[in-house]
C-alpha positions as CSV (number, residue, x, y, z in Angstrom):
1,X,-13.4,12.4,-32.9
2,X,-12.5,10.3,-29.8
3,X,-11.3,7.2,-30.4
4,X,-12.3,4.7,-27.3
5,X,-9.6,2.0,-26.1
6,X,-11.9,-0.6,-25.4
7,X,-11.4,-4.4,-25.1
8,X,-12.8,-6.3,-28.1
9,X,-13.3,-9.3,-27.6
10,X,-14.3,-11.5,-30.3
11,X,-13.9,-15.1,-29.0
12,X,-17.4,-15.9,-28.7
13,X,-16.6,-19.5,-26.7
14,X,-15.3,-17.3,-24.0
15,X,-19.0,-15.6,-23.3
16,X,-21.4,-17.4,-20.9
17,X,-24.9,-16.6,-21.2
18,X,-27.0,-16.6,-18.4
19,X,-30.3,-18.9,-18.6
20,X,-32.8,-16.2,-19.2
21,X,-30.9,-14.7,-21.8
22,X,-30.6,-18.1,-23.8
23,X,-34.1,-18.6,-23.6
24,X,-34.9,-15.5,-24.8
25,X,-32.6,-15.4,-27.7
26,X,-34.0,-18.5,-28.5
27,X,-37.4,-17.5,-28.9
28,X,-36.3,-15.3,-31.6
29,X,-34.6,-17.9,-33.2
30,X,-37.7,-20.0,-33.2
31,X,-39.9,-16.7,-34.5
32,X,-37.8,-17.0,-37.5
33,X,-38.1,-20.9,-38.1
34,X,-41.4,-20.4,-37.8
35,X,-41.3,-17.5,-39.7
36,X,-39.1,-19.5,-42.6
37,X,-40.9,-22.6,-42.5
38,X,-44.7,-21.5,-42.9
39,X,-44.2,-21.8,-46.7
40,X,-43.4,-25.6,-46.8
41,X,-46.7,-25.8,-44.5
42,X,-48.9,-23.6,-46.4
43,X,-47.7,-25.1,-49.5
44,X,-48.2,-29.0,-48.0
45,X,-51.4,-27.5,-47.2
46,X,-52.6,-26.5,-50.5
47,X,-51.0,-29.7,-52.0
48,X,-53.9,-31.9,-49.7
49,X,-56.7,-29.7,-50.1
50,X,-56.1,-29.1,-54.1
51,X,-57.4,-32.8,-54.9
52,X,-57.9,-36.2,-53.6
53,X,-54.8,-36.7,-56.0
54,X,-52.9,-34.2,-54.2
55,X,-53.7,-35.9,-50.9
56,X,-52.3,-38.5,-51.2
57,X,-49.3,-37.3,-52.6
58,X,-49.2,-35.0,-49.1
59,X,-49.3,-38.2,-47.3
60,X,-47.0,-40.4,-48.9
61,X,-44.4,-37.2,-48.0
62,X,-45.2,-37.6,-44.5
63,X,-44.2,-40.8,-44.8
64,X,-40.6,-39.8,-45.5
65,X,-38.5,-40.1,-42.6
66,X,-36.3,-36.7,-43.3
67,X,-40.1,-34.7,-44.1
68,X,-41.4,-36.4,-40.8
69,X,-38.1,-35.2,-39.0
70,X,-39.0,-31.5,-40.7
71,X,-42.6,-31.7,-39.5
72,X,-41.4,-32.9,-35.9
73,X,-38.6,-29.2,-35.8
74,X,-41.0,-27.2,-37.2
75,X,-43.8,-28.5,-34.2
76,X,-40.9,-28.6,-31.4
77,X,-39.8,-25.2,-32.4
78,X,-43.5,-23.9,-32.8
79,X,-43.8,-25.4,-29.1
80,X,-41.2,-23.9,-27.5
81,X,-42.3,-20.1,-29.2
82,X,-45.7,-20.4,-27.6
83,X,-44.7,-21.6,-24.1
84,X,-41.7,-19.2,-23.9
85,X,-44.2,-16.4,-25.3
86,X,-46.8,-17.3,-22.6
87,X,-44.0,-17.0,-20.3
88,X,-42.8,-13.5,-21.5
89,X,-46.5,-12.1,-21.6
90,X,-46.9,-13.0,-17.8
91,X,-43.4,-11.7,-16.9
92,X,-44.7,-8.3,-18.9
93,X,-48.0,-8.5,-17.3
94,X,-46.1,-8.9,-14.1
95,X,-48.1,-12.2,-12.7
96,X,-44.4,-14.3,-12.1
97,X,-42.7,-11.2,-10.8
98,X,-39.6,-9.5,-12.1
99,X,-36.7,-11.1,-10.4
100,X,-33.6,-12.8,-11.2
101,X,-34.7,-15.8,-9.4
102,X,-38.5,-16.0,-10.7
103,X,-36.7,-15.2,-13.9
104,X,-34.8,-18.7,-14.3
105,X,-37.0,-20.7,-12.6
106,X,-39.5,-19.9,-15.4
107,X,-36.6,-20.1,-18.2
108,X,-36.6,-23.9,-16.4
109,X,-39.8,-24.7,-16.5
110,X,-40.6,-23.7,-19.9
111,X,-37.6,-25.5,-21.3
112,X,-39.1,-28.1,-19.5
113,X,-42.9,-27.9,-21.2
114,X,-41.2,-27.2,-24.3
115,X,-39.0,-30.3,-24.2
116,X,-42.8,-32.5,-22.9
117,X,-44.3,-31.2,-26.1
118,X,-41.5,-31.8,-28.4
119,X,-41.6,-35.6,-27.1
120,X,-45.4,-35.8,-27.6
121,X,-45.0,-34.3,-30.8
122,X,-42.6,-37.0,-32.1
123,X,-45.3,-39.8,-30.6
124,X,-47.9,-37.9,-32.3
125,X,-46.0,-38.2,-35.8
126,X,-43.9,-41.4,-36.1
């Protein structure tokens, strides 16, 4: 067996991603906060649909400010995981081009659309 004499290193403040890289590993992160959160949806969902009873107990939760701030990640991060997915399906489709340039300039203007959505989403729920 060779042993390799590589450098390690494992100072992970030292490593600067570039912007297409962040935005891609960020759509995975939001895959799995979406991923994690569907069961306090579904379940919010069943609670106002169950009875009129049930209802209103659904909407005096969404009157809490810390379930409203819930509601408000869980719609910013659904958000950005669509527009950052419409942006990789045209990148695989190749309608923006594959370059490094077309490559953060979309990164850009999906943080961007993400970032509109997430504010309108906040208007829309406080």
């Amino acid at each position: 067996m060779v042993k390799k004499k590589r450098p390690i290193n494992l100072d992970l403040s030292t490593i600067h991603f570039p912007l297409t890289a962040i935005a891609s590993i960020l759509h995975r992160i939001s895959g799995v906060i979406i991923f994690l959160s569907i069961g306090v949806i579904l379940w919010l969902l069943d609670l106002s649909l169950s009875s009129p009873k049930g209802f209103l107990r659904a909407s005096l939760m969404m009157d809490n400010f810390v379930f409203k701030f819930f509601m408000w990640g869980v719609l910013s991060t659904l958000s950005y995981h669509i527009v950052s997915g419409i942006r990789h399906m045209m990148m695989d489709f190749n309608l923006l081009g594959v370059t490094l340039q077309v490559g953060k300039f979309s990164a850009q203007i999906s943080f961007f659309i993400a970032m509109v959505l997430s504010i309108l989403s906040g208007v829309l729920i406080w």
